[in-house]
N, C-alpha and C positions, 0 to 999 in steps of 0.2 A: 434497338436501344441506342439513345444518344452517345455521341462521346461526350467526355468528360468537360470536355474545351464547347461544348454544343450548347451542352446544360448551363453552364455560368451565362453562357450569351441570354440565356431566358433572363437572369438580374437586370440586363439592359431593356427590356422589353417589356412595355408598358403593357399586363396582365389584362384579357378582356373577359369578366367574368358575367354571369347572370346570377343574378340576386337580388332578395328582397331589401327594401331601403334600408339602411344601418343607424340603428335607432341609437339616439346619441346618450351615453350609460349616466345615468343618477350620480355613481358612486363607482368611480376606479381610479387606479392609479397608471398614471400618463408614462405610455414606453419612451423611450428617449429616442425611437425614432417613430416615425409618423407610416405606417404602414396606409396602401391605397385605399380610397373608397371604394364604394361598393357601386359596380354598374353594371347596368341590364344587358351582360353579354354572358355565354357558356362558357362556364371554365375552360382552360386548353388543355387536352387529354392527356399532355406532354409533360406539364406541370404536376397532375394528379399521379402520373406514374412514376415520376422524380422524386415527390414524397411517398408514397407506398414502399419503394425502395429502398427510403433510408428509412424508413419505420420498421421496418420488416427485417432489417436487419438483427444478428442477435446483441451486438451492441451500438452504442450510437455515438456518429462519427459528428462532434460537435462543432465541427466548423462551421457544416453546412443548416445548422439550425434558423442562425440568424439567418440564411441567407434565404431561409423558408420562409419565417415568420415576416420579413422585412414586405417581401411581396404578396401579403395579403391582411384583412383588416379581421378582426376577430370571428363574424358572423360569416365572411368567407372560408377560413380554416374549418369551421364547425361543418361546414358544406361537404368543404374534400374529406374530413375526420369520418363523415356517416357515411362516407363510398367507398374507403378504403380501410377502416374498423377489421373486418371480417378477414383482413390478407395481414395484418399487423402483429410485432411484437408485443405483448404486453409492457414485458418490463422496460424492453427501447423507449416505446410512448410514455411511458412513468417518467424517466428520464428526459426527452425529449421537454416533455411539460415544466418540469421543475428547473430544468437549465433556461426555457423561455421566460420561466416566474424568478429566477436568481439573479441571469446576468441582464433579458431584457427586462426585465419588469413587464412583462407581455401578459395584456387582461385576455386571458380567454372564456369564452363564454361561458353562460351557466352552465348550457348543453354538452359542450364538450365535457366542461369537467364530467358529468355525470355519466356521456359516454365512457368516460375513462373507469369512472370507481365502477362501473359495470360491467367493464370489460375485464379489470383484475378481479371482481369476485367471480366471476365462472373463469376462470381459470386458476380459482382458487387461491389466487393473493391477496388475503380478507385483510393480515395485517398492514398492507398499503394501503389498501384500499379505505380502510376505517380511517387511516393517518392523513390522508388527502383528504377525505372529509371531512373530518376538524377542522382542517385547515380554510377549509373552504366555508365551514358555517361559522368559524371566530374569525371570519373576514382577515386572514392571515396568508392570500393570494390574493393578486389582481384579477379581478372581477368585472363584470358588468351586471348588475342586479338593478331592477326595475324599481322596485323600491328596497331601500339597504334595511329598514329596520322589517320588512317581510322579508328576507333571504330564506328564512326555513320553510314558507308557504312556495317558494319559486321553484326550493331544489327539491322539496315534493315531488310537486305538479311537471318537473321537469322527468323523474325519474320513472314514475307514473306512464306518462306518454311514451318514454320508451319503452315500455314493459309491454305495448300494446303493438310495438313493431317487432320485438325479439322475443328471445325465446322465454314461456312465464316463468320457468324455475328458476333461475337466473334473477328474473325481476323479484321472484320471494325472497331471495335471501336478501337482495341489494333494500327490501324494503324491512328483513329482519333489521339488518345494518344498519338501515337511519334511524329507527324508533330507536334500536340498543346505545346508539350513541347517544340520543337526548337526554335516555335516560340514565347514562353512567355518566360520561362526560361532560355534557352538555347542562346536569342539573342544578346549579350554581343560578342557569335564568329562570327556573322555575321549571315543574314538570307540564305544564301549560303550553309547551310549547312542543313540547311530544307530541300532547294530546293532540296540537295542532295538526300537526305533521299526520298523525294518524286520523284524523277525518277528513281532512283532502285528499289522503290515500282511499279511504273507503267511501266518499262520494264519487270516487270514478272506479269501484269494483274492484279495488286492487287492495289486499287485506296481509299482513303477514303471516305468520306461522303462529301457531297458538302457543306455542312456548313464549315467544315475544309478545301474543298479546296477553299472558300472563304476568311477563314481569313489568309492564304498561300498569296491566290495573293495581299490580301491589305497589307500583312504586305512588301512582297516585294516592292507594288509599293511605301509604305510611307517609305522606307528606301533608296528609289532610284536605286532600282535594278531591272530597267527597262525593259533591256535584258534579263535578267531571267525570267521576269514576262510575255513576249512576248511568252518565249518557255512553260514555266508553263499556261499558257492557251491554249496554242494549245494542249497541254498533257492532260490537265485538261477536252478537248473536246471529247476526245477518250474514258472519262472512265467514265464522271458524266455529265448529263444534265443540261447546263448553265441554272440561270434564272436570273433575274434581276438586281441582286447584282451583281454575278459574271459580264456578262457583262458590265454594270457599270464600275465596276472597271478595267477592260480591257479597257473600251473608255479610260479613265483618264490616263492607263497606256500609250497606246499610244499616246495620246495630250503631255504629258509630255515629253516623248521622241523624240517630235519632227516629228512623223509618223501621220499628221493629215490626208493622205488620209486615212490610212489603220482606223484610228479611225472614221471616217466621214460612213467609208465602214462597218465596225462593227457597228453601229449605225442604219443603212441601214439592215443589215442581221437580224437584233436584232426584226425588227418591222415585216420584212417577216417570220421570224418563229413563229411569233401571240404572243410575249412578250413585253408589253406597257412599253415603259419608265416612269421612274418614273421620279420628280423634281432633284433626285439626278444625275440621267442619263443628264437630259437636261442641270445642271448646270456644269457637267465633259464636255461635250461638249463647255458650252457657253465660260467659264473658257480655256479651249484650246486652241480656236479660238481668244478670245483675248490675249493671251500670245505668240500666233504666229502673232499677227497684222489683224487677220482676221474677225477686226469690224463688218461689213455688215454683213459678214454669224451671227456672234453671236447676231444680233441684231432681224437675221429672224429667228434665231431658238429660242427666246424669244416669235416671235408673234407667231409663230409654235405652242408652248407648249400650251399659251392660247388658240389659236383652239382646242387642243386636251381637252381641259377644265382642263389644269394644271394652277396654279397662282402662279406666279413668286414671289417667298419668298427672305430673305435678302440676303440669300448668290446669287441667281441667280444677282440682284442688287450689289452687291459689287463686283462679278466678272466684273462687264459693268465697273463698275465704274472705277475701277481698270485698266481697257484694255484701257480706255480714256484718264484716268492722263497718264499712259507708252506713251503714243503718242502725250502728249500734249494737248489735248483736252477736255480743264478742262469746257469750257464753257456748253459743253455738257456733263459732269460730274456732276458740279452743277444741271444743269436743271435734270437731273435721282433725283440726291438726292433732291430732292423739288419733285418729282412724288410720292416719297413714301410715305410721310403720305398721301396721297391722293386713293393710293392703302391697304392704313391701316395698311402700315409696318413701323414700326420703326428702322431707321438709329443705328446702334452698332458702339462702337469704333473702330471696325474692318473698315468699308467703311469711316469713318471718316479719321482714321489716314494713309489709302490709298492718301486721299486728302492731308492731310494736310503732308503727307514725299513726293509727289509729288509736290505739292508748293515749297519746299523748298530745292529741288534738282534744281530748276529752279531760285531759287536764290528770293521769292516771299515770304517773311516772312511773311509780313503785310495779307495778304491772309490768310496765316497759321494761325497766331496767330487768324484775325477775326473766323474761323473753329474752333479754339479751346472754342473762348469763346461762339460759338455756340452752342457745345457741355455743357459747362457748364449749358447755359440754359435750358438745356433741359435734365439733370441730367444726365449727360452721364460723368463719371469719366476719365480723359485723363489718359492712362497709360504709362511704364516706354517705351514703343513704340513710342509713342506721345510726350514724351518731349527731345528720343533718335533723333527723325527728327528734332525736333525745334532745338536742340544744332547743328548739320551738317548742318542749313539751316542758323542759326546765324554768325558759324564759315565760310562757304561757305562767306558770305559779309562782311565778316573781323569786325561783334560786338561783340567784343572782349569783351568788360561789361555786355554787353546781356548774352553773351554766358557762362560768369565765375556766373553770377548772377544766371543762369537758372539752371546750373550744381549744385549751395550750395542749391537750391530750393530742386532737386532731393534728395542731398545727405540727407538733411534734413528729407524728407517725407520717407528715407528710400527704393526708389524706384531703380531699377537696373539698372548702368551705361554701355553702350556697353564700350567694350574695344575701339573698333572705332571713338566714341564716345568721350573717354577721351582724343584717341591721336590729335582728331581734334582739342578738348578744347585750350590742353598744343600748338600746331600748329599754334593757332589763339593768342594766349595771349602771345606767343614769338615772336609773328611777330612787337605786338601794344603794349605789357606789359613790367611787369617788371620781372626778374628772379624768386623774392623771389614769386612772386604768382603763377609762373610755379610750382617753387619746390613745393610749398604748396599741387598743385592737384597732383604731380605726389607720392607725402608720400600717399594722401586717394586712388590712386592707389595701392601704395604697400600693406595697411592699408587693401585691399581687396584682396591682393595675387593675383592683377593683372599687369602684365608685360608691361612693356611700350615698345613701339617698338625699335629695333634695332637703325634705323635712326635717332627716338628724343634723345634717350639716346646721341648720339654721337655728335647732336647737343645742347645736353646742355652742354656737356664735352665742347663743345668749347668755346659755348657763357659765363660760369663761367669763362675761360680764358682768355676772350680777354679783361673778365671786369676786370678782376687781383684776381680773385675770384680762387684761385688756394687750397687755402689749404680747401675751400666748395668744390671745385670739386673730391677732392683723400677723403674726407670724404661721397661724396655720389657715390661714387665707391666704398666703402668699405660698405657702408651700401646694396649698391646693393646687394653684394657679403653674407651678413650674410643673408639675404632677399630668397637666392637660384635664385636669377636672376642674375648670373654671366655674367656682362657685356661678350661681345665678342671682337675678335681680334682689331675687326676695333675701335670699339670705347676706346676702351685701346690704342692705339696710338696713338686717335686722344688727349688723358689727356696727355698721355708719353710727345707727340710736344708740347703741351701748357705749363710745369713745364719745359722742356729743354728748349726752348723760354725766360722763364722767369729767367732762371740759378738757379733753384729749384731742385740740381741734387740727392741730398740727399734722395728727396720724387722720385724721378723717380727712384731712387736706390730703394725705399721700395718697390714701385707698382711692379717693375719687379721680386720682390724674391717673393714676393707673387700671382704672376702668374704662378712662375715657381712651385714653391710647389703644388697652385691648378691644374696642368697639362695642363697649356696654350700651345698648337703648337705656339710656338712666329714664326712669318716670317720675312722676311729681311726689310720690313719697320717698323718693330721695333727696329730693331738693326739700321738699318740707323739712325733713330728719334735721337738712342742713342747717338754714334756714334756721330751726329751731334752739339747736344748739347754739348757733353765733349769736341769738339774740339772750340766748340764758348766760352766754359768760359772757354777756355786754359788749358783744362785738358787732354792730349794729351795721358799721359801714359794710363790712361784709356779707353781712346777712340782706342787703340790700343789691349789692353786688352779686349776690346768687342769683336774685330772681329776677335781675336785668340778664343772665345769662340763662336763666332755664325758661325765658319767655324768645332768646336768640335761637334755640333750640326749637321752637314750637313748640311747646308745652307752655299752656292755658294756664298762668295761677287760678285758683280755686280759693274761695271763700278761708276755707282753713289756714290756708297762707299768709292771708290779708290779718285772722285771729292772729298766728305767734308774730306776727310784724308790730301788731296796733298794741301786743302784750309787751313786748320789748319796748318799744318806745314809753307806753306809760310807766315800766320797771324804771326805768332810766329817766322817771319823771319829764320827758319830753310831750305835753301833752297840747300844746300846740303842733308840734311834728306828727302825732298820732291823729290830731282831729283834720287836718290836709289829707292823709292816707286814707282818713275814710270816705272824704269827701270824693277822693278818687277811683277808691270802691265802690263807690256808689253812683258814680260817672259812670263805669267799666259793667254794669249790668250787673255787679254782683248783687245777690240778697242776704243782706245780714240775717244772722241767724242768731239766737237767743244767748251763745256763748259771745258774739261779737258784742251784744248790748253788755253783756259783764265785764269783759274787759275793760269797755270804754267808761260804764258807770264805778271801775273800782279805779281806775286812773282820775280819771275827775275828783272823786274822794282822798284819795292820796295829793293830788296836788290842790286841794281846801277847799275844791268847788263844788261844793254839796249841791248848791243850787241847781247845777248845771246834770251832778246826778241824778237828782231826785225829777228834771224835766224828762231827763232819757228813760226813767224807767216810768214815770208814766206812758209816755211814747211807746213806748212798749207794751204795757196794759194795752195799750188803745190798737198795737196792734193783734193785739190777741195768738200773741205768739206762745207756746205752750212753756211758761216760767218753772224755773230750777231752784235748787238751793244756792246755785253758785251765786245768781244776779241776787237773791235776797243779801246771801252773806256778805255783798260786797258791798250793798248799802247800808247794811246794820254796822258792820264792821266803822264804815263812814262817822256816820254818827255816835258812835261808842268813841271815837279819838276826838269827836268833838264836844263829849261827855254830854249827849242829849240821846238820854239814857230812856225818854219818855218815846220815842218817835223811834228807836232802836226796839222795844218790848211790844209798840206799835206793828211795827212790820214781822216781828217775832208770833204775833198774833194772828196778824193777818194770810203769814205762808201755812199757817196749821189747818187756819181756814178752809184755805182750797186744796188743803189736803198733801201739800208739802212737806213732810216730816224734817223739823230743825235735824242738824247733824253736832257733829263735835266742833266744826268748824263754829256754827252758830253760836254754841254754849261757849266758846272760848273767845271770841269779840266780846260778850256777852260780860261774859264774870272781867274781864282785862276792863273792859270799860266801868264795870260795880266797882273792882278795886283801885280803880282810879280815882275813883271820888270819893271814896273812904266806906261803902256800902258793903265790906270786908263780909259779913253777916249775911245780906241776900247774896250775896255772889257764893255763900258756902251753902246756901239750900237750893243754888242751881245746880251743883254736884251732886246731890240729892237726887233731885228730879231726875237729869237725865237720866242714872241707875232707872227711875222709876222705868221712863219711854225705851226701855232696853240700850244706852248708849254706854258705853265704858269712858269714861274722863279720858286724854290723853295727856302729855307730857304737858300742853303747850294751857292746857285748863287749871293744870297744878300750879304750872308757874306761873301764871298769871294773878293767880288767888296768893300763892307765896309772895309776888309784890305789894300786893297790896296791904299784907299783915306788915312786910320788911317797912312799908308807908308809917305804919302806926307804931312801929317798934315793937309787935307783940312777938317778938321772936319765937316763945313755945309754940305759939301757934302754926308759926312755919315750922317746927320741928317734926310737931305732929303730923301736918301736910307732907312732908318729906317721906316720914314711915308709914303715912298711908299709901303714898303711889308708890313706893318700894313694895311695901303687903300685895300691891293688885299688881307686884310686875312691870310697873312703868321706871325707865331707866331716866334719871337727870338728865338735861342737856347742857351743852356749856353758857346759856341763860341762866338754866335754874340754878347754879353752882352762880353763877355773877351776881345774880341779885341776893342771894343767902351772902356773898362774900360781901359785898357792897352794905347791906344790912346789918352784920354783923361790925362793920367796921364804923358804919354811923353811929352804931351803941356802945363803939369802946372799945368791942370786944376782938382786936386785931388779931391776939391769939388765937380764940376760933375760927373766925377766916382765914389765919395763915395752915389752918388745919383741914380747915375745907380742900384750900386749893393743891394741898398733898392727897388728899383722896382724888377729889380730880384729877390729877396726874394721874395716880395710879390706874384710875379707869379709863385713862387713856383718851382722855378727854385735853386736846391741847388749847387751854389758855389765851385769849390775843390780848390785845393792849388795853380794851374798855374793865378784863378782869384784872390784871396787874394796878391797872387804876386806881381800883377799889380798892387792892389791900394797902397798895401803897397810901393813898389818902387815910385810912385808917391808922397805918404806923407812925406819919407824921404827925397824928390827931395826939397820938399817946406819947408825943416825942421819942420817937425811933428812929431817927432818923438814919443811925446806922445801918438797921435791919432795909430799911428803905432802898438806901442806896443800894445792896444788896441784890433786893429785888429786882432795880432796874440794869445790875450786871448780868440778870439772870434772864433779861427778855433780852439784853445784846447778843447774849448767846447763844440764845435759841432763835433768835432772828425777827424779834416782836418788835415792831415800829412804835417809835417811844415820841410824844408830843416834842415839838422843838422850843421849849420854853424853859426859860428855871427850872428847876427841879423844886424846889420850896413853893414857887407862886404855882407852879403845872397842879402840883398835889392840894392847894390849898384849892386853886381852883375847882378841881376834880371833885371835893368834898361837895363845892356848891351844887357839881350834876346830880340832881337827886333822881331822874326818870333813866329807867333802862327801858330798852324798846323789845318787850316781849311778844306782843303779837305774832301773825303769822308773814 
């Protein structure tokens, strides 16, 4: 042996070793010094016996680690590691390694490593041995692997090839070791990759222990990896002698998958090779056959086991029971469960709450419920299972109190709500409740960082808006949003429509910057929504502005776009600015479509260019595009303000023809334009009629007829118009109360208008300036001027914009307005 002064002089001396070329690694991490290549010379004997010696030691002298690792490169260490293996410390070389992975960062090979976990399992240090390999398969050591994302195929194949130089018992356990890690440790990647691990073991002959390949096939089949578990048994047939377990779990595998012959056949083979099924076998089977509907056979292979002098335990009972409720056949469910105290089994919550979520799938609470309090009697604790069926069995029959009662019970006892569960809750209580008790479960939702689904979310965005509940809806959209349950597209639109609906543009302005910041895809029915709204509250430039920035974005405006643009502009009587947009539209490839011809034919008409509508809607005949009520009503409408009442009855005639059914719309241009020209008389036997063709009058057909009486001064006869659309339900609007006031006040009768417009208050109906008008003109007619004045301290105070002119010429004026604009 060297001296000590002999051995350092090897650090100086450039190593001449033989070896195969040093394949340069995929995947490791770089030591901080650069150990030699690899060259086609014999290692020095000198060297090999240097390391033997401090390996071999019973602990390790860590100086001279580095001074090992330094002079040589990974694939040479693995060289001297397989000569010298057989003379070594176990636990030294444990050490040894882990000081080279700590302080050098030093990749050793695959090989080595697996030399190593193979050398502490035969000598019995399985827990190192298993902790090294963790480490080595969650790539938590420096490595060199061929490819990093196969590392489980590598350390295989590597451990494998050893087992076919050393000793095989040795190699069974080290191949127990790797399946048992994949599948406890390891199962987070999937049990796929066991299986891996176990068919490149058993395509080179090398099989584990049938205990291991037992708990392989159970953990595949309780993970659902059925298909695998089918090929991993037939594998498992070649290399280890099934016995009871393993078959077992094979039936089970296949009943599960749906393969009852081939399970029914393995069951069969199981008894001809002289291996008794056990209870667990009979119940993988019973259980099978009732989950594929194949009651009778599970019923004989029940009496089956008792011949064999097996006795059917609770699980064998709970699968029956179970296969009974799925088919509806509770009556015979019941009778099983009343067999068993008599076979001296006691019923668990398990076959209980079979029953009672099968009750209540069928819509059978009263059932459910007596099941539970059956259970109570008989000490059986109903769990968070049991009252998850009671809540979808309550909500299923729409008890709505039941079901919110049942849920503060659970949350109370601290018991665990399904998500399913919840959203059935919030589903059942929005159907028959109130909002704020919705909101209430869907906070102990959030409260548990659980997400409500997509669809309720979007249905309460709405139902908050339809209540006018708008500024709670952008508040629980933003609580969503700090919550990390960022609403989605859909239901962020369906808010955007409900605040541009209400002309809330400010808060639709907020929601949309703050999607954009959070990296919302907005799509084109968001910008329509937008879009929409800005041109209903007359915000046009911006509504222009949107869709110079949703075409910046790339999104294509669409035809519908081009509708609310060309409808805004003609609202806004801009109908030169709307006939340029369409000319543009129709630059741009778009195809009008039969709503665009309406818009443009009811703009025309509004701004007195009948001519110009009555060319568009032929244009349209001719193009034989399939005609609505909208484009009729928008030309009858036309002609009804221009009291050509003949060409109005005309086109009334002619949409009946092709089979158009007039609407309420029709009939109210209709009678508005009869009362305009004093035709008070036909325009009341149009009320008539429609009754006849099934239409109910609305608001806007009453007051239309009520002008036209208030024209002639027949005031009883708007009275009576009044108590008719109150008899069928139809509520005033703040027209029909102006024109009764306005008319009442032309006949003198300022009194009863000042009486109207106290009802009108009270109904909550707010007054503007065209009805202060009326009574005022009325009061001055009667000389009242006091009361006059009055009136108009009474629109400063509530905030009603009052004409800037005398107050004597304003009213006298006002008298001369005889037309209200009742239309639609």
């Amino acid at each position: 042996m060297r001296s000590l002064m002999d051995l350092r002089r090897l650090s100086t001396i450039k190593p001449t070793f033989f070896f195969s070329s040093f394949r340069r690694p995929l995947r490791s991490v770089s030591p901080p010094f650069s150990p030699p290549q690899d060259q086609p010379q014999k290692l020095d004997e000198s060297y090999v016996k240097w390391v033997s010696s401090v390996l071999s030691n019973p602990s390790l002298e860590s100086s001279k680690c580095k001074e090992i690792l330094t002079l040589v490169s990974p694939s040479q260490f693995d060289r001297v590691f397989t000569e010298i293996k057989s003379l070594v410390n176990p636990k030294t070389v444990l050490q040894f390694f882990y000081y080279g992975i700590d302080s050098c960062r030093y990749s050793f090979s695959v090989k080595s490593y697996c030399e190593l976990i193979r050398l502490l399992v035969g000598s019995n240090f399985s827990d190192s041995a298993r902790l090294l390999l963790i480490r080595l398969i969650d790539g938590k050591v420096p490595t060199v692997f061929e490819k990093y994302s196969d590392r489980h195929i590598e350390i295989a194949v590597a451990l494998v090839d050893l087992n076919l130089e050393l000793e095989k018992s040795v190699g069974n356990r080290t191949f127990d070791l790797l399946v048992h890690v994949y599948c406890t440790q390891i199962k987070n990647a999937g049990y796929g990759l066991a299986f891996d691990v176990f068919k490149v073991m058993a395509q080179r002959e090398a099989f584990p222990s049938l205990k291991t390949c037992n708990v392989l096939l159970s953990s595949l089949v309780k993970a659902g990896e059925v298909e695998r578990s089918y090929e991993a048994f037939e594998i498992m047939r070649k290399g280890v002698v099934p016995d009871v377990y393993l078959f077992s779990t094979a039936i089970n595998s296949y009943f599960k998958g749906g393969r009852v012959k081939d399970g029914m056949e393995l069951f069969m083979e199981m008894e001809e090779v002289g291996i008794s099924p056990s209870v667990a076998t009979y119940n993988n089977v019973i259980h099978g056959l009732c989950r594929c509907g194949g009651l009778d056979e599970a019923f004989q292979f029940k009496e089956r086991m008792v011949r064999n002098g097996m006795m059917p335990d609770v699980v064998t009972y709970g699968g029956l029971i179970n296969g009974l409720v799925k088919f509806g056949k509770f009556d015979e469910a019941n009778h099983l469960l009343q067999e068993m105290p008599e076979k001296g089994l006691v019923a668990n919550e398990i076959v209980y709450n079979s029953l009672i979520n099968g009750y209540c799938r069928v819509g059978k609470v009263g059932e459910a419920l007596s099941l539970k309090d059956s259970m109570l009697s008989r000490g059986i604790s109903p769990n968070s299972s049991t009252f998850n069926s009671l809540l979808h069995g309550f909500c299923q029959c729409n008890m709505a109190e039941q079901a919110q009662s049942l849920l503060e019970e659970m949350l109370s006892r601290g018991l665990s709500v399904q998500l399913g569960a919840f959203n059935s809750v919030i589903r059942c209580i929005g159907m028959n409740g109130t909002l704020d008790s919705v909101l209430c479960i869907i906070e102990e939702m959030l409260s548990r960082n659980l997400r409500p689904s997509d669809a309720l979310l979007t249905t309460i965005m709405v139902r908050n808006c339809k209540e006018g509940k708008h500024t709670q809806a952008v508040e629980f959209w933003f609580r969503l949003v700090e919550k990390g349950f960022t609403p989605n597209i859909v239901t962020s639109n369906a808010l955007i429509h409900g605040l541009c609906e209400a002309g809330i543009m400010h808060e639709s302005a907020r929601l949309l910057k703050e999607m954009i910041k959070r990296g919302f895809k907005l799509d084109r029915i968001t910008y329509n929504t937008l879009i929409s709204g800005c041109c209903k509250n007359g915000k046009l430039e911006e509504a222009f502005n949107l869709r110079n920035e949703m075409e910046k974005r790339g999104i294509q405006p669409d035809i519908h776009m081009y509708n609310i643009l060309l409808h805004g502009l003609c609202n806004a009587n801009k109908i030169d600015e709307a006939m340029k947009l369409w000319e543009e539209c129709k630059t741009s490839g778009m195809v009008a479509n039969v709503h665009t011809y309406a818009v443009m034919i009811n703009g025309y008409a509004k701004a007195g260019k009948i001519e110009e509508a009555v060319r568009l809607f032929d244009k349209l005949l001719a193009q034989k595009l399939e005609l609505n009520s909208v484009v009729y009503n928008s030309l009858i409408s036309a002609y009804c303000r221009a009291n050509n009442m003949v060409n109005a009855f005309q086109l009334r005639d002619d949409m009946k023809g092709k089979g158009i059914a007039p609407t309420s719309v029709t009939y109210s241009c209709l009678i508005d334009g009869l009362a305009n020209t004093g035709s008070v008389d036909q325009a009341r036997n149009l009320l008539e009629e429609m009754s006849k063709e099934g239409l109910n009058p609305d608001v806007y057909c009453y007051t239309a007829l009520m002008g036209g009486y208030c024209k002639l001064g027949q005031m009883d006869n708007v009275e009576a118009i009044l108590q008719e659309m109150c008899m069928n339900g139809i509520i005033p609007n703040k027209i029909t109360y102006t024109i009764m006031i306005d008319g009442y006040s032309k006949m003198g009768d300022a009194e009863k208008a000042a009486k109207l417009l106290e009802k009108m208050v009270r109904d909550g109906i707010i007054p503007d300036n065209v009805t202060y008008n009326a009574l005022t003109s009325g009061l001055c007619k009667e000389g009242k001027i006091g009361e006059a004045f009055m009136l108009t301290d009474t629109m400063t105070q509530q905030g009603v914009p009052m004409d800037d002119m005398d107050l004597t010429q304003g009213l006298d004026k006002t008298l001369g307005l005889h037309g209200v604009k009742i239309g639609r």
